[in-house]
DSSP file (Angstrom, degrees, kcal/mol; ACC not computed):
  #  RESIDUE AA STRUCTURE BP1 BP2  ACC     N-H-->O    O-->H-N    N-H-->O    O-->H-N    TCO  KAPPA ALPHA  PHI   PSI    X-CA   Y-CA   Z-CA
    1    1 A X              0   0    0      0, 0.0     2,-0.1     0, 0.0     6,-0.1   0.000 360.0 360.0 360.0 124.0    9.4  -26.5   -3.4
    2    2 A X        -     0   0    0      1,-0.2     5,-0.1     4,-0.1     0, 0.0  -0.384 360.0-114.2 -77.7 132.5   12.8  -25.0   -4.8
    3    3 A X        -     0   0    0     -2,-0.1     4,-0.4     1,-0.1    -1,-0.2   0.361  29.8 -99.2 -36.3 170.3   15.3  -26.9   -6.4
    4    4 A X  S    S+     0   0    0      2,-0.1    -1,-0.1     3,-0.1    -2,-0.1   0.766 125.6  45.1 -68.7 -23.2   18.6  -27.5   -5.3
    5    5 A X  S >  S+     0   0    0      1,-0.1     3,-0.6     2,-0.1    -3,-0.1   0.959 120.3  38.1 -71.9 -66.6   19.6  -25.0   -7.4
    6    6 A X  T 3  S+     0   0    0      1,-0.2     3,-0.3     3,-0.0    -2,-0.1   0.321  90.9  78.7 -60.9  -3.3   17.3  -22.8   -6.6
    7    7 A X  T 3  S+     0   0    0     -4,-0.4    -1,-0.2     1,-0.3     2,-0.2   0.414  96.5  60.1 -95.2  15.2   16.5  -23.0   -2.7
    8    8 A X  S <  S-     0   0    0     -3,-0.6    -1,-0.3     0, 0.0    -4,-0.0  -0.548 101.9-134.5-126.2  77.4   19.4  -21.1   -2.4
    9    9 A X        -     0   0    0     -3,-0.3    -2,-0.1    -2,-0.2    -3,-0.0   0.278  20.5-114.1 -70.1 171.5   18.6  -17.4   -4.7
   10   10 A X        -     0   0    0     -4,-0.1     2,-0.5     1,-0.1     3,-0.1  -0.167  40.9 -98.1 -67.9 155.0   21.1  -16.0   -6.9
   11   11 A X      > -     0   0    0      1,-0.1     5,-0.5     2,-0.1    -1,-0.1  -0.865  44.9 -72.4-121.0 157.6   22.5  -12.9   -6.0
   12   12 A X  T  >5 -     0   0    0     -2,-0.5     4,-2.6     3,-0.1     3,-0.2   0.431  46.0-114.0 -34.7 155.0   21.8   -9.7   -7.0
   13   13 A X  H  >5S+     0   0    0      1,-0.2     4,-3.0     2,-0.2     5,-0.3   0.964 114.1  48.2 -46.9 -73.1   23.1   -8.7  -10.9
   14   14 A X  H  45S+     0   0    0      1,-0.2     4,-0.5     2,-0.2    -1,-0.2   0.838 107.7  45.6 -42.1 -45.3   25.6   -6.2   -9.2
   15   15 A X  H >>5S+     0   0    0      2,-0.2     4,-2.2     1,-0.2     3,-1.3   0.947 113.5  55.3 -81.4 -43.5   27.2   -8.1   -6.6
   16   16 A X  H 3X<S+     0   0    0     -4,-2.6     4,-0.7    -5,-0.5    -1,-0.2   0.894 112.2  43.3 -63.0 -45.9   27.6  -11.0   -9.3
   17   17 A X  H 3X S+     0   0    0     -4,-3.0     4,-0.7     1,-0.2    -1,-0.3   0.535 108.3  55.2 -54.5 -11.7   29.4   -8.6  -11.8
   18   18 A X  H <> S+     0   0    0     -3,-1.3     4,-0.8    -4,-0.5    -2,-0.3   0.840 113.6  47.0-107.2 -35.0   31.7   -7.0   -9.2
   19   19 A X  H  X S+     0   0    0     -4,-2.2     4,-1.4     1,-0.2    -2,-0.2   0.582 111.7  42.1 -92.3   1.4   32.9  -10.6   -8.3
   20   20 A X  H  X S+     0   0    0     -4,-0.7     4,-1.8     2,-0.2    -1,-0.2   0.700 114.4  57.1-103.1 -25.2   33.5  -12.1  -11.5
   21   21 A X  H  < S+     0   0    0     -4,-0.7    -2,-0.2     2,-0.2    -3,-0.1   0.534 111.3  41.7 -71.9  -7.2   35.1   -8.8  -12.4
   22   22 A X  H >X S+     0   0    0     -4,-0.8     3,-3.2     2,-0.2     4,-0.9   0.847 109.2  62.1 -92.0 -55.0   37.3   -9.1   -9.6
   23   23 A X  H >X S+     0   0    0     -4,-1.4     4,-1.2     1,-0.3     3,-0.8   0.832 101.4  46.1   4.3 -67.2   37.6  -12.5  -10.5
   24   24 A X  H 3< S+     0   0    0     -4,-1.8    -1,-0.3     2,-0.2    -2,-0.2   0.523  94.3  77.9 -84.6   8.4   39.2  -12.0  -13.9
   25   25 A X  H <4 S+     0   0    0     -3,-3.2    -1,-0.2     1,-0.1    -2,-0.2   0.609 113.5  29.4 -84.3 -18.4   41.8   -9.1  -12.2
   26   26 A X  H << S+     0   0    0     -4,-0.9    87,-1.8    -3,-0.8     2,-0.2   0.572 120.5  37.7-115.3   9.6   43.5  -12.6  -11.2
   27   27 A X  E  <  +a  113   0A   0     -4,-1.2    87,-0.3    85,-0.2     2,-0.2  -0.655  55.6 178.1-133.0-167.4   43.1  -15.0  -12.9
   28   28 A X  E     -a  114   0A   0     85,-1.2    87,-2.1    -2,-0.2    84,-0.0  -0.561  29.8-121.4-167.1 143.3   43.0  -15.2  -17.4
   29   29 A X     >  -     0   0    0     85,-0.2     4,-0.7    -2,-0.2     5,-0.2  -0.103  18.7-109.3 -56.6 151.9   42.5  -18.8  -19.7
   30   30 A X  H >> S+     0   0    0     85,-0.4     4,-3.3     3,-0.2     3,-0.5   0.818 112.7  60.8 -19.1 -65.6   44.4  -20.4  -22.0
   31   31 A X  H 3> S+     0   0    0      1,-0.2     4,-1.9     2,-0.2    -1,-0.1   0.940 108.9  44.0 -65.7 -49.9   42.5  -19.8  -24.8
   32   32 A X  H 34 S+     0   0    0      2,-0.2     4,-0.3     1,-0.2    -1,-0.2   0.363 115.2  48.8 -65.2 -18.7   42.9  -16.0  -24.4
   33   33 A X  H <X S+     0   0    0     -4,-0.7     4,-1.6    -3,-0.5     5,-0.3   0.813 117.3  52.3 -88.0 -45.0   47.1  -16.4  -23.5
   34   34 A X  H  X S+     0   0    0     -4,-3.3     4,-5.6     1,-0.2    -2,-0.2   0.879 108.6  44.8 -31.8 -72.5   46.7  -18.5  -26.8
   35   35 A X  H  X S+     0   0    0     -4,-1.9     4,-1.7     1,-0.2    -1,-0.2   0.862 111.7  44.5 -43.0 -64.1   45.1  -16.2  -28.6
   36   36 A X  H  4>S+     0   0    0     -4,-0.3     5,-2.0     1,-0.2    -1,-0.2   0.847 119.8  43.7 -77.0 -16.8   47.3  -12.5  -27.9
   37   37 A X  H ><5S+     0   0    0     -4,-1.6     3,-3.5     4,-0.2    -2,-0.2   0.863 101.5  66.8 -94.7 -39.6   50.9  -14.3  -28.3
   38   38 A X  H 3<5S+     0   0    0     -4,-5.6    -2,-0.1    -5,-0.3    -3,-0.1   0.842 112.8  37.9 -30.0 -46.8   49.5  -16.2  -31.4
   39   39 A X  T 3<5S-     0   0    0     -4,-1.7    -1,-0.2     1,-0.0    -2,-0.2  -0.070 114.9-110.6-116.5  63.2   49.5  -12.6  -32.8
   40   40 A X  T < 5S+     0   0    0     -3,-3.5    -3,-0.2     1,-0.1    -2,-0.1   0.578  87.1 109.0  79.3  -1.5   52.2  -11.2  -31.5
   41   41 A X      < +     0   0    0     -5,-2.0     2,-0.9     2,-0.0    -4,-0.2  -0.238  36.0 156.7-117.9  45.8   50.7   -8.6  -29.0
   42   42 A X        +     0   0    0     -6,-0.2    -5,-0.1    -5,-0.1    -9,-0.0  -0.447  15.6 179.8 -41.7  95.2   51.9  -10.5  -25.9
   43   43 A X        +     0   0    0     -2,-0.9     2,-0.2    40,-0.0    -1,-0.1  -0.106  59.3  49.5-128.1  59.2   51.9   -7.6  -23.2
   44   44 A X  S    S-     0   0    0     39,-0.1     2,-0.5    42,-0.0    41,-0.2  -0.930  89.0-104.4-163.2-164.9   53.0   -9.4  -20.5
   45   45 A X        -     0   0    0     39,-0.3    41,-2.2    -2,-0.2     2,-0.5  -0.962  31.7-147.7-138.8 119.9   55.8  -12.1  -19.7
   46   46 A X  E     -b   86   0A   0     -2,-0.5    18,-1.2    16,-0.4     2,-0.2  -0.777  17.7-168.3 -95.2 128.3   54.4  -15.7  -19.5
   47   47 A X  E     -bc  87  64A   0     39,-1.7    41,-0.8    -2,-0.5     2,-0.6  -0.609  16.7-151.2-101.9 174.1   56.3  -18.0  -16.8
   48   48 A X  E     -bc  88  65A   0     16,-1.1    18,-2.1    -2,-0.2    41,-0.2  -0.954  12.3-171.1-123.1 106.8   56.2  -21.9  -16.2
   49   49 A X        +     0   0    0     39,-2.4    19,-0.4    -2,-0.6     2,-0.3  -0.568  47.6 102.4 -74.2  51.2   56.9  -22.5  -12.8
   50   50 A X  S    S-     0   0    0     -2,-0.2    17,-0.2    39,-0.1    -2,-0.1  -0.743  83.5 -75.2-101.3 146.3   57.3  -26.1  -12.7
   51   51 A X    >>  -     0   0    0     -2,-0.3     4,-2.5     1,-0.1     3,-1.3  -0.114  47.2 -98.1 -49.8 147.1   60.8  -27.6  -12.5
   52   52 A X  H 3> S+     0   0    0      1,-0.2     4,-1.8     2,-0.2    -1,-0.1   0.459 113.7  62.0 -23.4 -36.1   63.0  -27.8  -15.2
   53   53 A X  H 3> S+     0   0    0      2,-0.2     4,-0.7     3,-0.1    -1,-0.2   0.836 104.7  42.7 -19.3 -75.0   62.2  -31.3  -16.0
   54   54 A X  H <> S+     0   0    0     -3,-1.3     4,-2.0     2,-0.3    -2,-0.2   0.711 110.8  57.2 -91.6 -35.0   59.0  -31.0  -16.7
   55   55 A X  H  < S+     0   0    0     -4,-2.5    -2,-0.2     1,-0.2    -1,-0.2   0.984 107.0  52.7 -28.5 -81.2   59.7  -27.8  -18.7
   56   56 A X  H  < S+     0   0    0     -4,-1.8    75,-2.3     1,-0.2    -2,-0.3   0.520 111.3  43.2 -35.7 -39.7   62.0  -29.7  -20.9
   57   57 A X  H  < S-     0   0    0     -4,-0.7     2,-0.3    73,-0.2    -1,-0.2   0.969 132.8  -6.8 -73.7 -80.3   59.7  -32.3  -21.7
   58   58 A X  S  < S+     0   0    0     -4,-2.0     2,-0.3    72,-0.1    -1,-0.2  -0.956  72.3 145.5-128.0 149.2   56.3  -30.1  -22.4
   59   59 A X  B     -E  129   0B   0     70,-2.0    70,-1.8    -2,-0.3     2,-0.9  -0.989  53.0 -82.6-167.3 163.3   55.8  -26.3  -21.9
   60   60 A X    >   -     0   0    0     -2,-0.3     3,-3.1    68,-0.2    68,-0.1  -0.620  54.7-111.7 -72.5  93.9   53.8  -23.0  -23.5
   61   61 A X  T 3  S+     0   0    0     -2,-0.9     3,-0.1     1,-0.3    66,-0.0   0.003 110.6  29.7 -29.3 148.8   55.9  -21.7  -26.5
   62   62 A X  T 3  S+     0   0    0      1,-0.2   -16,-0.4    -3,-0.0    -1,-0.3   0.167  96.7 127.8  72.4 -14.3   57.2  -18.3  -25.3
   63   63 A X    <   -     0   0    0     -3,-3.1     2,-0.4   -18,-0.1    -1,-0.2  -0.254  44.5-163.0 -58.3 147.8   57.1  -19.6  -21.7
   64   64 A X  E     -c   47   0A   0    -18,-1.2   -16,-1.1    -3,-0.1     2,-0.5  -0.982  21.9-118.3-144.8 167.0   60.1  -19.3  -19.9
   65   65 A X  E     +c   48   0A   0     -2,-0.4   -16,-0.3   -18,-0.2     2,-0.1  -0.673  42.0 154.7-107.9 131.5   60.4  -21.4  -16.9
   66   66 A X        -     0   0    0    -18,-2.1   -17,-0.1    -2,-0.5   -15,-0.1  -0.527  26.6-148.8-154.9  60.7   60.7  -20.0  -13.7
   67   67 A X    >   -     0   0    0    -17,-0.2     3,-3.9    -2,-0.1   -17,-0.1  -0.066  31.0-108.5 -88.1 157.4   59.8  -21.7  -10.5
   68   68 A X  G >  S+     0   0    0    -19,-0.4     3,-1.6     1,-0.3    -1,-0.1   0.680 112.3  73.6 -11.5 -45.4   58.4  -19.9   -7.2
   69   69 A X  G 3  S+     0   0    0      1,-0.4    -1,-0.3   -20,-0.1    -2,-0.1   0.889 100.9  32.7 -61.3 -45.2   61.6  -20.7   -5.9
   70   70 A X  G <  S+     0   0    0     -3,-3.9     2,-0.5     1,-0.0    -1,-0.4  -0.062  73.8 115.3-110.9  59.3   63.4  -18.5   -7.5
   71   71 A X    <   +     0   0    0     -3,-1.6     2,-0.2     4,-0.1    -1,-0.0  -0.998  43.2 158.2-130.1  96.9   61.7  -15.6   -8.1
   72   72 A X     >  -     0   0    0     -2,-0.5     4,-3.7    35,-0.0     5,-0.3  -0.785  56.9-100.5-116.4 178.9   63.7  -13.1   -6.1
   73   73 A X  T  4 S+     0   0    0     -2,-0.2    -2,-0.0     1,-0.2     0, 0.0   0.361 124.8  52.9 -79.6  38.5   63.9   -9.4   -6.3
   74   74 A X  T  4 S+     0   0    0      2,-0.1    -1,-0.2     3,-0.1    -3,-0.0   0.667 112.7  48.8 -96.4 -36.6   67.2   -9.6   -8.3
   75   75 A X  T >4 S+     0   0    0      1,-0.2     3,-3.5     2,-0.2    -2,-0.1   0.996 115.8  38.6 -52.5 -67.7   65.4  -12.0  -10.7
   76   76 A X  G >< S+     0   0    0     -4,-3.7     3,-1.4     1,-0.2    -1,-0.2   0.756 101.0  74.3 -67.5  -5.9   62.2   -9.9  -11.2
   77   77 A X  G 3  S+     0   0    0     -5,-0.3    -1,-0.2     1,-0.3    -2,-0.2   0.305  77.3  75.9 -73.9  -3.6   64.3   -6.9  -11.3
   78   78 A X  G <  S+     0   0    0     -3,-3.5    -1,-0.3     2,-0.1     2,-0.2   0.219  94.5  65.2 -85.7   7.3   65.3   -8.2  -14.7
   79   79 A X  S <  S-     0   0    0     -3,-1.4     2,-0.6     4,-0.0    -3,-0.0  -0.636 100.6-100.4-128.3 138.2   61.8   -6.9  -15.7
   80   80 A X    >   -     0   0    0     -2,-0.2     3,-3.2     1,-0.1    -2,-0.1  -0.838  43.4-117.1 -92.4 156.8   60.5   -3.1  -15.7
   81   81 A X  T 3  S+     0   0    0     -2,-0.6    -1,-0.1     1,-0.3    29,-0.1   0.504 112.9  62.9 -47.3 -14.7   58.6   -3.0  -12.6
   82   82 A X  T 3  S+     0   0    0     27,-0.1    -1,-0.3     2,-0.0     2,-0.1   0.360  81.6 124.0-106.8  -0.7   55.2   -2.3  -14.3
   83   83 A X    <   -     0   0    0     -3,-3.2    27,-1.0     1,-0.1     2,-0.9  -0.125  55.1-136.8 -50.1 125.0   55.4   -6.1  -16.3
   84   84 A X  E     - d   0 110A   0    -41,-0.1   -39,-0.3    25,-0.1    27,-0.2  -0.628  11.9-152.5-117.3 105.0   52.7   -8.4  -15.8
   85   85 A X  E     - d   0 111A   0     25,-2.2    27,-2.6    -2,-0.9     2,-0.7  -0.240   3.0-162.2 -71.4 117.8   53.3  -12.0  -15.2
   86   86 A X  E     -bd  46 112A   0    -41,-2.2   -39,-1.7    25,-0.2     2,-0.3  -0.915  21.1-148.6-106.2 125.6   51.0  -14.4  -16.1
   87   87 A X  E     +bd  47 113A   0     25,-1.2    27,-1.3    -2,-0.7     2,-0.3  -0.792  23.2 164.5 -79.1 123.3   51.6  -17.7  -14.2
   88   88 A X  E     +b   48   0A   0    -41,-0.8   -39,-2.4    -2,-0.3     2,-0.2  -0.942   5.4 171.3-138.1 158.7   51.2  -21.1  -15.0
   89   89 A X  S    S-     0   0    0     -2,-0.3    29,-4.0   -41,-0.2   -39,-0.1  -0.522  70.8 -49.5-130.2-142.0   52.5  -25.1  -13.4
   90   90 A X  S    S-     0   0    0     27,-0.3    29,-1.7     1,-0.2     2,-0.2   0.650  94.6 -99.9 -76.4 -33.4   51.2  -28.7  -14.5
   91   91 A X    >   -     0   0    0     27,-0.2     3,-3.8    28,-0.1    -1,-0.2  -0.738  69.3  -9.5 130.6 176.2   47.3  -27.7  -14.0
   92   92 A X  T 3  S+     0   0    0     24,-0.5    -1,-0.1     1,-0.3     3,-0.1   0.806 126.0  57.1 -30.6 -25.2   44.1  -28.0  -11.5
   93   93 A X  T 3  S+     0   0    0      1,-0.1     2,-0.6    -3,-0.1    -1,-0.3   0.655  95.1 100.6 -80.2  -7.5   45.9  -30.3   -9.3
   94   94 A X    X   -     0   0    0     -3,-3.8     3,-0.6     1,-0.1     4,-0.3  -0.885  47.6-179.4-102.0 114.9   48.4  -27.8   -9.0
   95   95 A X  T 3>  +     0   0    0     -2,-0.6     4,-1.9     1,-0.2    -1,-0.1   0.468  65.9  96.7 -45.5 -22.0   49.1  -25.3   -6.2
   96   96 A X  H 3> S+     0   0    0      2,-0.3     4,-3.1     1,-0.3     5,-0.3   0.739  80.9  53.1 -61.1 -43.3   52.3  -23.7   -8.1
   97   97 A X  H <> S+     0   0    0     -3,-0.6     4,-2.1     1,-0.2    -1,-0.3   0.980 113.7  39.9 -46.7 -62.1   50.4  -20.9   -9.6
   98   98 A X  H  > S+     0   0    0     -4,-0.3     4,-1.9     1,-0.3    -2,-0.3   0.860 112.9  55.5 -79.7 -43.2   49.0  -19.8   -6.5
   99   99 A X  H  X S+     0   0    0     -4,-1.9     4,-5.5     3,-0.2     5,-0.5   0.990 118.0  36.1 -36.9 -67.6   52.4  -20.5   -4.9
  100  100 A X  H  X S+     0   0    0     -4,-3.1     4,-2.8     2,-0.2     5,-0.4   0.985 111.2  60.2 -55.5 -65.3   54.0  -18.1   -7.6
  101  101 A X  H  X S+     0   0    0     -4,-2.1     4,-2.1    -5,-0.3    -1,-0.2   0.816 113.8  40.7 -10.7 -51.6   50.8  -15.6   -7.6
  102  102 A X  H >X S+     0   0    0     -4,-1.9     4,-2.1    -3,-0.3     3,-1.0   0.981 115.4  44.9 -98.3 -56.1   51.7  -15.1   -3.9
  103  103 A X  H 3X S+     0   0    0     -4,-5.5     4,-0.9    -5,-0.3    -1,-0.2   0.884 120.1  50.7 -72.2 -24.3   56.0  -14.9   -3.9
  104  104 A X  H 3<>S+     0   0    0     -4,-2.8     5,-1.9    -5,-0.5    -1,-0.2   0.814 110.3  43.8 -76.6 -26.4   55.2  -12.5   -7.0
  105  105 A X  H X<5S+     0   0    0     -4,-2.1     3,-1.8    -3,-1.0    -2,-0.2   0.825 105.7  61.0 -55.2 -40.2   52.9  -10.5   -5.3
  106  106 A X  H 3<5S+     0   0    0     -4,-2.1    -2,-0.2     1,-0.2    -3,-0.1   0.769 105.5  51.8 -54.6 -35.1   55.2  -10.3   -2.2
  107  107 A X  T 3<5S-     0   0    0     -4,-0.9    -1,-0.2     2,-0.1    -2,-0.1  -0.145 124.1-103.4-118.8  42.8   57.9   -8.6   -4.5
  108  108 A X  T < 5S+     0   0    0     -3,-1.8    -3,-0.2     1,-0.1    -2,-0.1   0.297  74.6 130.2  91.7 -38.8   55.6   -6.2   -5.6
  109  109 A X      < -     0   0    0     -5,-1.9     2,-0.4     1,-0.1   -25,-0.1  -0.261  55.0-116.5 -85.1 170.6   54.6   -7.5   -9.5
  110  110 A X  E     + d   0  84A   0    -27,-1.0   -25,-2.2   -29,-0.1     2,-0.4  -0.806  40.1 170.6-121.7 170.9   52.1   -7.8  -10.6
  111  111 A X  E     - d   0  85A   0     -2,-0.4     2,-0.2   -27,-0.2   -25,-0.2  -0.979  21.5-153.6-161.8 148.0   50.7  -11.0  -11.7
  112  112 A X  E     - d   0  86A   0    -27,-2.6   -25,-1.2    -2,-0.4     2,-0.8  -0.999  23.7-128.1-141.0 152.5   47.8  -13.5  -13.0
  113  113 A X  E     -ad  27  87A   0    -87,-1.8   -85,-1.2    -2,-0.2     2,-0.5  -0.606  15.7-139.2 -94.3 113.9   47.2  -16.9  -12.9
  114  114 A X  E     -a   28   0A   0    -27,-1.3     2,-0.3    -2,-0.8   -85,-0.2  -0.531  28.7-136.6 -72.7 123.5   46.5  -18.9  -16.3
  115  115 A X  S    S+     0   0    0    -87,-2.1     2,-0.9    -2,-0.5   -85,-0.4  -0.706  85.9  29.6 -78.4 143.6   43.6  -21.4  -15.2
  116  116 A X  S >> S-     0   0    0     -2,-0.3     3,-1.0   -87,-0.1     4,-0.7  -0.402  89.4-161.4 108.2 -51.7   44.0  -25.1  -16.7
  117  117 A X  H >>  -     0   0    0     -2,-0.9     4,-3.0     1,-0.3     3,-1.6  -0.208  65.6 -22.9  75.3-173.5   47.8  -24.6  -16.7
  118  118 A X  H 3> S+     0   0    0    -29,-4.0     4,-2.0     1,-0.2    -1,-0.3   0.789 145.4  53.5 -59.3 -20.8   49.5  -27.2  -19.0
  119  119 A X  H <> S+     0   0    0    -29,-1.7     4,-1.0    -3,-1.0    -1,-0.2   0.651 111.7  48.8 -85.3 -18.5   46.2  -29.9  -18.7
  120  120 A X  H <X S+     0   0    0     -3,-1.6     4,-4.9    -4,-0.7    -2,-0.2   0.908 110.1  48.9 -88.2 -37.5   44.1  -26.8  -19.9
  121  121 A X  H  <>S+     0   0    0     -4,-3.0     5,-2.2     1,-0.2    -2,-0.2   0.892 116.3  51.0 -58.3 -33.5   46.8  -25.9  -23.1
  122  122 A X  H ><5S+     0   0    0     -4,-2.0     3,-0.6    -5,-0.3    -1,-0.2   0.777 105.7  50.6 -68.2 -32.8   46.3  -29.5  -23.7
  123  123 A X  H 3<5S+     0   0    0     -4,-1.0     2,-1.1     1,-0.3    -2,-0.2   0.890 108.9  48.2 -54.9 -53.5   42.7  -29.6  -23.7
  124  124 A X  T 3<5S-     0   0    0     -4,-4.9    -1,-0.3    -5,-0.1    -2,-0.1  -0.200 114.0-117.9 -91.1  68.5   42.2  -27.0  -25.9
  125  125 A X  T < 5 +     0   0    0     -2,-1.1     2,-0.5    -3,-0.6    -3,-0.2   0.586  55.5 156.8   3.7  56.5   45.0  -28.8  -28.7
  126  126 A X      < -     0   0    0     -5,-2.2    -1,-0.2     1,-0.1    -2,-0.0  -0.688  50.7 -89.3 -96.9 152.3   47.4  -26.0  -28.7
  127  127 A X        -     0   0    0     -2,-0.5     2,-0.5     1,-0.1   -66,-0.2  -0.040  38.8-153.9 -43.2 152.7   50.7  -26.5  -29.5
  128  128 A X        -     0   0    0    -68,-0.1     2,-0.2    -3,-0.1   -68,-0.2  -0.956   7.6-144.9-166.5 102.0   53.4  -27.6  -26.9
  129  129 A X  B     -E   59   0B   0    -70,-1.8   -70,-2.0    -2,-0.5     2,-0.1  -0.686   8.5-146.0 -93.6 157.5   57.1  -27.0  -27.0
  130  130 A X        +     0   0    0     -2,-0.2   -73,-0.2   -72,-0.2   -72,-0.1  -0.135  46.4  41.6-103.8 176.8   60.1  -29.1  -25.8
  131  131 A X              0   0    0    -75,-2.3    -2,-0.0   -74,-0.2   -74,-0.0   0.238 360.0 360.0  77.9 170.4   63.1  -28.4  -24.5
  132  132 A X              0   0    0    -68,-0.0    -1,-0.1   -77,-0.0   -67,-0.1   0.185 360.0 360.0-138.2 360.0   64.8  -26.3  -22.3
């Protein structure tokens, strides 16, 4: 008798690589935003979408805060058009990525969602700037 795990099979090798590889075309970690701005080859432009507030309080150095709401095209148009936004808010309990994901798609950019959000930068003890 198969497991719980099991009574259901895995699927094929391919189909599981074409969806985690679509996977990662939206989404990238922490550790890995951590990682390319630590040295300096940031080649994309990381936002905070969470209010101002909460910016000011804690946020990803190099972040600059930028919620859904205002992300029009005059805004992103401060950008060249080929930029790629990685998004982040407060963490799993939050919808604000996906909120941003979707009004940044809408105007064209292109964009990925940092998973964990500020509770995932905190998990793994990176550093956390104040202030506005």
């Amino acid at each position: 008798m198969p497991s719980l795990v099991s009574e259901i099979p895995a699927a094929d090798p391919a189909l599981v690589a074409q969806h985690y590889q679509a996977r990662l075309a939206f989404e990238t970690d922490c550790w890995d935003v951590h990682e390319v701005m630590s040295r300096g080859e940031a080649d994309f432009v990381l936002l905070d979408v969470r209010g101002p507030k909460l910016f000011e309080r804690a946020h990803v150095p190099g972040a600059i805060n930028l919620p859904h709401g205002k992300m029009t095209v005059r805004k992103m148009a401060e950008w060249p058009e080929d930029t790629l936004f990685v998004v982040y808010c407060a963490g799993p309990h939050c919808n604000g990525t996906d909120r941003a994901a979707l009004r940044l798609a809408r105007l064209g950019c292109r964009v990925k969602v940092m998973i964990g959000g500020m509770t995932g930068w905190a998990d793994e003890g990176f550093e956390i700037a104040t202030g506005s």
